[in-house]
KOLVEX-189340 format. One line per field, with one value per residue: x, y, z of N, C-alpha, C in turn; residue number from 1; residue in three letters. Coordinates in nm, 3 decimals, padded with zeros to 5 digits. Example, Ala and Ser with C-alpha at 12.3 -4.5 7.8 and 13.67 -1.06 7.14 Angstrom:
% KOLVEX-189340
n_east <- 01.319 01.285 .
n_north <- -00.569 -00.225 .
n_up <- 00.780 00.708 .
ca_east <- 01.230 01.367 .
ca_north <- -00.450 -00.106 .
ca_up <- 00.780 00.714 .
c_east <- 01.320 01.290 .
c_north <- -00.330 00.003 .
c_up <- 00.780 00.787 .
zapa <- 1 2 .
gudren <- ALA SER .
//
This chain:
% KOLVEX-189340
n_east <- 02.064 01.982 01.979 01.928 01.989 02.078 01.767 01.584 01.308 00.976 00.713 00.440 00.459 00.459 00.449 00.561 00.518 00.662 00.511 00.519 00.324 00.217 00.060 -00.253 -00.377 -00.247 00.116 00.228 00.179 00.116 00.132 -00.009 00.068 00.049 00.340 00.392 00.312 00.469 00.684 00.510 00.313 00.497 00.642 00.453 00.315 00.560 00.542 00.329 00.401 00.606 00.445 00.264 00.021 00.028 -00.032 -00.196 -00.393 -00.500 -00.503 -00.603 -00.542 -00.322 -00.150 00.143 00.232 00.565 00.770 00.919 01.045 01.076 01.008 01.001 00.879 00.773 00.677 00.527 00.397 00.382 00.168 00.236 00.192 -00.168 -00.349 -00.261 -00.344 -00.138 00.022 -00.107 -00.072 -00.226 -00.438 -00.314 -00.576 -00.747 -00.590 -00.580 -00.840 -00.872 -00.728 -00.839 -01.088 -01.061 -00.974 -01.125 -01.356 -01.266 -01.200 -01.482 -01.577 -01.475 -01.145 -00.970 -00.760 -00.814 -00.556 -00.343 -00.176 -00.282 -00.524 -00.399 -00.307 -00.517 -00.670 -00.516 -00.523 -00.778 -00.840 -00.687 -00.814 -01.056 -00.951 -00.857 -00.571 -00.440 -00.384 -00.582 -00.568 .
n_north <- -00.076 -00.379 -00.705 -01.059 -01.153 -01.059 -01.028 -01.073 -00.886 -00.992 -01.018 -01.154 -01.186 -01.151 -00.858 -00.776 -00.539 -00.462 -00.337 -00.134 -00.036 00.120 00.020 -00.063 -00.351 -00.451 -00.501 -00.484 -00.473 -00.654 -00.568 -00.680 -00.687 -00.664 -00.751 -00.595 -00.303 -00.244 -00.019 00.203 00.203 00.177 00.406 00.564 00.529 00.537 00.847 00.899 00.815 00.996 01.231 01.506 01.388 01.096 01.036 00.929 01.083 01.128 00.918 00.719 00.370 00.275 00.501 00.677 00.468 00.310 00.201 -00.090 -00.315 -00.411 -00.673 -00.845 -00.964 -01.198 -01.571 -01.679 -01.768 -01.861 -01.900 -01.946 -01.964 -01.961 -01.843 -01.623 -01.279 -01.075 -01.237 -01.250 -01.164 -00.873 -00.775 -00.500 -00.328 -00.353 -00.249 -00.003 00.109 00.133 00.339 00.554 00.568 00.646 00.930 01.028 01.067 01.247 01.429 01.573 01.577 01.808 01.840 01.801 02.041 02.133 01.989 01.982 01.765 01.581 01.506 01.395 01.178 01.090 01.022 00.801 00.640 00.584 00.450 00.254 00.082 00.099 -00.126 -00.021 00.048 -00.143 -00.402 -00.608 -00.951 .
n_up <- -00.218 -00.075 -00.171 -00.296 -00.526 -00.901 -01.052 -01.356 -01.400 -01.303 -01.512 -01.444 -01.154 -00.818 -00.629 -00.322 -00.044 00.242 00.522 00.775 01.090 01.380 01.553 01.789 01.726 01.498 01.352 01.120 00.812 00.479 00.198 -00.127 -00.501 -00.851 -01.064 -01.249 -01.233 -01.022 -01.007 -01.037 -00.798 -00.563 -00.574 -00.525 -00.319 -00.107 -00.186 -00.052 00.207 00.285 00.293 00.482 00.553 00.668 00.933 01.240 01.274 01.039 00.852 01.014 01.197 01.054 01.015 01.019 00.902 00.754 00.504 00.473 00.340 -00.005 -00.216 -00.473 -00.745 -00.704 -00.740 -00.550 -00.258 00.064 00.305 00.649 00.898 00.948 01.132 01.244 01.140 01.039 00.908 00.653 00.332 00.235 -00.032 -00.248 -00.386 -00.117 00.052 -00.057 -00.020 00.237 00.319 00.168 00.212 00.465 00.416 00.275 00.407 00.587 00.421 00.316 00.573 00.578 00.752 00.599 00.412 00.034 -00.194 -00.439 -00.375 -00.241 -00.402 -00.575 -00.463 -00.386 -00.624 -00.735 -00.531 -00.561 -00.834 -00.818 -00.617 -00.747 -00.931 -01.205 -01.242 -01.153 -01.387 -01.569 -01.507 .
ca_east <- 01.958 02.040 01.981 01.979 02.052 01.965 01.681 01.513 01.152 00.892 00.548 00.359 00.448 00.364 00.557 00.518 00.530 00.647 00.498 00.540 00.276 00.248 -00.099 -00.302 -00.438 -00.123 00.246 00.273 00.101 00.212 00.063 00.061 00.049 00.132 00.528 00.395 00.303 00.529 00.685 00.386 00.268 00.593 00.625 00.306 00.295 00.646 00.478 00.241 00.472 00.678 00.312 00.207 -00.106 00.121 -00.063 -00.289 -00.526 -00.556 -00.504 -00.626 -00.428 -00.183 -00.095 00.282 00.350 00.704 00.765 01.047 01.104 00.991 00.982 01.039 00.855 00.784 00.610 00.468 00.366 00.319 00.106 00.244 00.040 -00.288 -00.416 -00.227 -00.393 -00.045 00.052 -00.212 -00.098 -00.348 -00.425 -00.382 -00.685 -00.803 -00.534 -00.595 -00.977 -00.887 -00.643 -00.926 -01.225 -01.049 -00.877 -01.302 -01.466 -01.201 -01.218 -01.628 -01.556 -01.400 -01.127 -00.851 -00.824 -00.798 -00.464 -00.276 -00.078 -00.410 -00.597 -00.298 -00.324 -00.662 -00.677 -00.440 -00.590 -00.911 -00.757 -00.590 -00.934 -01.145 -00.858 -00.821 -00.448 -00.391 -00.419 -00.636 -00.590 .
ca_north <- -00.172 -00.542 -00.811 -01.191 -01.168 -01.007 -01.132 -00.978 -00.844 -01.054 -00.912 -01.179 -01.210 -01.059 -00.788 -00.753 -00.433 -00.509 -00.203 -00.167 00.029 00.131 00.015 -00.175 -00.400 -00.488 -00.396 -00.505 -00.492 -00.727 -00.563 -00.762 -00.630 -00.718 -00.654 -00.520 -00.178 -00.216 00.132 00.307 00.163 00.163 00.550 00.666 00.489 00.621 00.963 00.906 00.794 01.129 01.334 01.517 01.260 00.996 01.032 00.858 01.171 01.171 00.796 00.575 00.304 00.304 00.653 00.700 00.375 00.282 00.088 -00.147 -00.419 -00.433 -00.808 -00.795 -01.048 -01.347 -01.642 -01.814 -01.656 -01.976 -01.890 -02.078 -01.927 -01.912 -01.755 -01.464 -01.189 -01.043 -01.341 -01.299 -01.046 -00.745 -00.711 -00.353 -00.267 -00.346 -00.115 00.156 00.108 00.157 00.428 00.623 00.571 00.755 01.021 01.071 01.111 01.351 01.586 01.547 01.644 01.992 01.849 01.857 02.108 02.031 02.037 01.917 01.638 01.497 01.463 01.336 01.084 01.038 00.971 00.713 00.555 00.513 00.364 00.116 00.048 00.029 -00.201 00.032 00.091 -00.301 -00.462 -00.742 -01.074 .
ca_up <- -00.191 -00.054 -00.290 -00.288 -00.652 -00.958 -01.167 -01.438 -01.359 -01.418 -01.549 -01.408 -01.076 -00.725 -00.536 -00.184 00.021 00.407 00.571 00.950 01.141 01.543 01.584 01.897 01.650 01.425 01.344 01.002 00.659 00.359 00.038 -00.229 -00.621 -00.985 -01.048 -01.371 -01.168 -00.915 -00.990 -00.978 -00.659 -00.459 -00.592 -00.484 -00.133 -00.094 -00.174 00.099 00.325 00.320 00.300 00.611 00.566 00.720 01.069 01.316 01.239 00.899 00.802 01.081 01.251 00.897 01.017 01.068 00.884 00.665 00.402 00.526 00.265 -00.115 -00.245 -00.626 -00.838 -00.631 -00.779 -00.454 -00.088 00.108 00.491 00.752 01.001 00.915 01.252 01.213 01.011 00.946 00.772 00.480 00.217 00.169 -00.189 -00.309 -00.353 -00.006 00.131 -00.109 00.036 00.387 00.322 00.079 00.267 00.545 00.349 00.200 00.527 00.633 00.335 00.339 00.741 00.637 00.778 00.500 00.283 -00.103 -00.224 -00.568 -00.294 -00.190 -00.544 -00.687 -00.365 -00.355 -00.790 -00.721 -00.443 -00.655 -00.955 -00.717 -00.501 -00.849 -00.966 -01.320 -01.191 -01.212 -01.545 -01.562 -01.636 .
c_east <- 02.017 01.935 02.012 02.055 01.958 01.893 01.605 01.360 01.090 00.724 00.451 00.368 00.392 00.491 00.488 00.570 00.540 00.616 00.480 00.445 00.301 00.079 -00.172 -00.308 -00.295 00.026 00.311 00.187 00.211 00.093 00.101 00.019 00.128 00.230 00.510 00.378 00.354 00.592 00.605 00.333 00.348 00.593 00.546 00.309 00.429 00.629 00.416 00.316 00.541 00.583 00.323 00.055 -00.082 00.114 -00.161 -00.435 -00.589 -00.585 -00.552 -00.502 -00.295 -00.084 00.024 00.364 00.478 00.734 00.888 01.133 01.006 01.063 00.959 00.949 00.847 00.637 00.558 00.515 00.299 00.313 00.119 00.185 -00.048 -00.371 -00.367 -00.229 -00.303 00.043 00.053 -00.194 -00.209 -00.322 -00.446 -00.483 -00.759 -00.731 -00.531 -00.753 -00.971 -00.802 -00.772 -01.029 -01.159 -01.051 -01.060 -01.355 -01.379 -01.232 -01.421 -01.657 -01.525 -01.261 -00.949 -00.879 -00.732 -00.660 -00.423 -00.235 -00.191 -00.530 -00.520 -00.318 -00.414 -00.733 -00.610 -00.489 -00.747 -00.911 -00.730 -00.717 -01.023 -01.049 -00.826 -00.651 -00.369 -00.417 -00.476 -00.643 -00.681 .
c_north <- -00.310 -00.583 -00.946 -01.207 -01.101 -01.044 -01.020 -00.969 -00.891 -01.047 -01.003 -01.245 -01.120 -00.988 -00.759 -00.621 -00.519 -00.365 -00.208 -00.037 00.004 00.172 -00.101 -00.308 -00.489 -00.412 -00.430 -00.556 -00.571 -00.684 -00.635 -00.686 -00.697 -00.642 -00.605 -00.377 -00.172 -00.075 00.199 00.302 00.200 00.358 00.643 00.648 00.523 00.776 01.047 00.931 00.928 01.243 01.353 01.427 01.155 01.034 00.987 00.948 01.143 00.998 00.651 00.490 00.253 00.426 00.597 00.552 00.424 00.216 00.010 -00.222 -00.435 -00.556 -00.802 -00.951 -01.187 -01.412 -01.741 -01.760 -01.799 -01.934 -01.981 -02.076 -01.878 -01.851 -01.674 -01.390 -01.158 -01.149 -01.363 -01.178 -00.946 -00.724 -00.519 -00.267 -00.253 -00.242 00.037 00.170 00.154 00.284 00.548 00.627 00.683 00.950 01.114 01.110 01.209 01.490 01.593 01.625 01.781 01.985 01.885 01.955 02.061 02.096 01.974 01.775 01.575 01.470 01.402 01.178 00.987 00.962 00.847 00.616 00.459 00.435 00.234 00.037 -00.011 -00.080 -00.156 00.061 -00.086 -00.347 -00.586 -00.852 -01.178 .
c_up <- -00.174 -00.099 -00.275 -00.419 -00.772 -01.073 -01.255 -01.369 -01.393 -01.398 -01.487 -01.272 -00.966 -00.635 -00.407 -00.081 00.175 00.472 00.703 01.017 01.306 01.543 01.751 01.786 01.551 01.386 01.213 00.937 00.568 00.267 -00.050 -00.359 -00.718 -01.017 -01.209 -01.348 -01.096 -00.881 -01.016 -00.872 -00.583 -00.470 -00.498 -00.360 -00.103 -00.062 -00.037 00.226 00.404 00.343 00.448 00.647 00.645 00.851 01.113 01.261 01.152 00.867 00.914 01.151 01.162 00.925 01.088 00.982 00.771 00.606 00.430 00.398 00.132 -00.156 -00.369 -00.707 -00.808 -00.694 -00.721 -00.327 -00.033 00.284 00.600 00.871 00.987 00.992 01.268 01.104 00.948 00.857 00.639 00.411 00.182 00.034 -00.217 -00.297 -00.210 00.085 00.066 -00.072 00.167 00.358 00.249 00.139 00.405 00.541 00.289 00.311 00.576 00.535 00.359 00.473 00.721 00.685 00.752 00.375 00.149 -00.145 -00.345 -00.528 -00.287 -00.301 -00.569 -00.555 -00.391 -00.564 -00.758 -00.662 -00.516 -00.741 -00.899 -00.639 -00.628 -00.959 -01.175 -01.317 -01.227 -01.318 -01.468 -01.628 -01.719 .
zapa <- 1 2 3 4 5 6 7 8 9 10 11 12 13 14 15 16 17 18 19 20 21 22 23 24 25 26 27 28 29 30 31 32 33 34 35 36 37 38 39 40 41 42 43 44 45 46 47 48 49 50 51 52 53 54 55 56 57 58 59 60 61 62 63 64 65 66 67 68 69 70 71 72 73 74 75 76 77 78 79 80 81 82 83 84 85 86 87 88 89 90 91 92 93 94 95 96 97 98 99 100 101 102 103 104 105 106 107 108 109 110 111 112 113 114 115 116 117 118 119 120 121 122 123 124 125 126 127 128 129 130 131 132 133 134 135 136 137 .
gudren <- UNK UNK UNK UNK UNK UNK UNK UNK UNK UNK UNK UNK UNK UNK UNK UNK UNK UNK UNK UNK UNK UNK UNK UNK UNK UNK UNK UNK UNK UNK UNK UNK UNK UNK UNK UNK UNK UNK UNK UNK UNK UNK UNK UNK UNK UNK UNK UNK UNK UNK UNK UNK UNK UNK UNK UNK UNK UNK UNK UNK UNK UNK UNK UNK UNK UNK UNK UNK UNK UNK UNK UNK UNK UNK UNK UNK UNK UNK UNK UNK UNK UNK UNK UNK UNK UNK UNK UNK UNK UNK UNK UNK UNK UNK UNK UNK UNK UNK UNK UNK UNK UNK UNK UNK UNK UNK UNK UNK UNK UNK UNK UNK UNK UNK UNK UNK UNK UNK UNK UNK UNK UNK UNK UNK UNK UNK UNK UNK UNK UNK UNK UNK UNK UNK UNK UNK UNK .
//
């Protein structure tokens, strides 16, 4: 893993996911989350990533993305372009909302069937969407 340097972890900052999709619409997500869950988050969307879920079908214009660059404990995300959407960090929850609301109308559809990979997904996703997954401050 390249490294500017190494700092201890710190519980109350923000880690940033750079995730790169092949969408009309956009070609990069910035999740943002507390670096107090960061390995549970990065894990799980890792998970995903390698899932056969990880398609235009199943997941919407997210489908096929990659997690490029994780951002460790940063204490200040300053927007220098404010007219570009991909600029503005997605909190968590809003991308475990778009990712879950799909993933719901598909099974609902008939169109996945239920598997251990896709509860364990879809638990996760919820947690993360009803923000029980984040501690609150």
């Amino acid at each position: 893993m390249f490294g500017f340097s190494k700092k201890e972890k710190k519980p109350d900052g923000t880690d940033l996911l750079l995730i790169a999709v092949d969408s009309q619409n956009r070609s990069l997500y910035q999740v943002a989350f507390p670096s107090i869950v960061a390995n549970d988050i990065v894990s799980m969307l890792k998970k995903l990533q390698r899932s056969p879920l990880n398609k235009k079908d199943y997941i919407g214009e997210i489908g096929g993305f990659r997690i490029m660059t994780h951002i460790e404990a940063a204490t200040h995300v300053e927007i220098l372009d404010e007219a570009d959407l991909q600029a503005h960090p997605v909190q968590i929850q809003d991308f475990a909302n778009m990712l879950l609301m799909r993933l719901e109308a598909l099974e609902q559809s008939g169109k996945l069937e239920d598997s251990e990979d896709l509860a364990f997904l879809m638990g996760e996703l919820v947690m993360l969407r009803d923000g029980s997954f984040v501690p609150q401050k």
